[in-house]
C-alpha positions in Angstrom: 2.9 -15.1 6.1 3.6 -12.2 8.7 0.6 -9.7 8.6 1.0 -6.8 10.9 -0.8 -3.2 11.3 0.5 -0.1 10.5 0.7 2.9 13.0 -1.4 5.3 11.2 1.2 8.5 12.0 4.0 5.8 9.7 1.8 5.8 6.9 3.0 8.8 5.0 6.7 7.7 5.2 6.3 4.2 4.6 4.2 4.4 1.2 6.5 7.5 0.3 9.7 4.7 1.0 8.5 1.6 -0.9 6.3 3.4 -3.6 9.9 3.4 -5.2 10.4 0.1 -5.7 6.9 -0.5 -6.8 6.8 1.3 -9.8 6.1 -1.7 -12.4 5.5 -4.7 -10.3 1.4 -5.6 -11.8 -1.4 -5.5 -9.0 -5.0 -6.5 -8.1 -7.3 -4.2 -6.0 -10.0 -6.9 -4.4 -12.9 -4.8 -2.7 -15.1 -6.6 0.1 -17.9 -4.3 1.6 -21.5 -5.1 2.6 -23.1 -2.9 0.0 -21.2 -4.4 -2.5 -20.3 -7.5 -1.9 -16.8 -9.3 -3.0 -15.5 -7.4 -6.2 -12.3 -6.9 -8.6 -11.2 -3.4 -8.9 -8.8 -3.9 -11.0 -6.7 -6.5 -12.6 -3.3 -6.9 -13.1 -2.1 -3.6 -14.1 0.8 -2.3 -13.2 1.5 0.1 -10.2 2.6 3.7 -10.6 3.0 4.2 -6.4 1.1 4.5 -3.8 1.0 7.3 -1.5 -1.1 8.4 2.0 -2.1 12.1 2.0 -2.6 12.9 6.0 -4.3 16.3 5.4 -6.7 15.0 2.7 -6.9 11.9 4.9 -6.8 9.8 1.4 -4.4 6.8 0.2 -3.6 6.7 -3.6 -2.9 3.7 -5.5 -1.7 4.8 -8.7 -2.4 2.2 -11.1 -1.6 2.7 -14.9 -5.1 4.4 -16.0 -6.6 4.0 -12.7 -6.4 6.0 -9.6 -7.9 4.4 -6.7 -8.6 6.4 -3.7 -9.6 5.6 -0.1 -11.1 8.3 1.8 -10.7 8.1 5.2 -8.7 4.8 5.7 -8.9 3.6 9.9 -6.3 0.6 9.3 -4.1 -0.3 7.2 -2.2 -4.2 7.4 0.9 -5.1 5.2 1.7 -8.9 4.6 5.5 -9.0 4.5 7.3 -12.2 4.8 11.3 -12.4 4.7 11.3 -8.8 3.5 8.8 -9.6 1.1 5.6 -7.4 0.7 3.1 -9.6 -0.9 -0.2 -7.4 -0.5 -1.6 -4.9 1.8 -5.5 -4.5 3.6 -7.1 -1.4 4.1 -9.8 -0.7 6.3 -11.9 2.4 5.0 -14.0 4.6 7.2 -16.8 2.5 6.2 -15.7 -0.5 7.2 -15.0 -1.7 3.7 -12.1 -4.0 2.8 -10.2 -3.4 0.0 -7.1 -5.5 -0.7 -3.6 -4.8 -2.7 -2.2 -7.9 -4.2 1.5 -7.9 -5.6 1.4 -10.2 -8.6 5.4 -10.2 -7.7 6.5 -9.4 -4.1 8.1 -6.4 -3.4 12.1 -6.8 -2.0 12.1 -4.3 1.4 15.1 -3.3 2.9 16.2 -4.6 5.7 15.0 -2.8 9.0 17.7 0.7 9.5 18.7 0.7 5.9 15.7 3.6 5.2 17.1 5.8 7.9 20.8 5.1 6.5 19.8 6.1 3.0 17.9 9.1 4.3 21.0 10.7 5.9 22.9 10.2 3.5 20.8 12.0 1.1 20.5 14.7 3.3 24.4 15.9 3.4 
């Protein structure tokens, strides 16, 4: 397990990047906050994409049915091991917890291949 924090000003590009090979997999919102407590969002349904607005400053996670939004969001964390996304943290600006889990992990490609891809499109 490699957990490691997003830079918030890569947000935008990197859910925009692997929201396309998300579409499908089945996941589990988990929320932790004081007022709260430990709950389930959702479970198991199946992920439509995820995306960060910066001007809104929102993240979407597009669930079939659901939209989940998190105003605000101060950190976000991605657990990624061998290329493999298996969930994602964020911290929202209330200090609440909510937690993606990948029923199936997500294949990333390797580190360069995004930028490679991207030019190429652009021709």
């Amino acid at each position: 397990m490699t957990v490691r924090k997003l830079d918030k000003g890569a947000w935008q590009q990197y859910f925009d990047y692997m929201s396309r090979g998300l579409e499908g997999i089945q996941a589990e919102i988990a929320v932790a906050a004081l007022p709260l407590g430990d709950q389930i969002e959702t479970e198991w349904l199946p992920v439509l994409g995820i995306t960060y607005d910066p001007k809104g400053d929102v993240l979407e996670i597009a669930l079939d049915g659901i939209d989940h939004l998190i105003y605000k969001p101060r950190e976000i964390y991605v657990d990624a091991t061998a290329g493999e996304l298996m969930s994602l943290e964020i911290v929202d600006g209330e200090s609440g917890r909510q937690i993606v889990k990948l029923r199936e992990p997500l294949m990333l490609p390797a580190p360069g291949t995004q930028r490679h891809s991207e030019t190429q499109t652009r021709k």
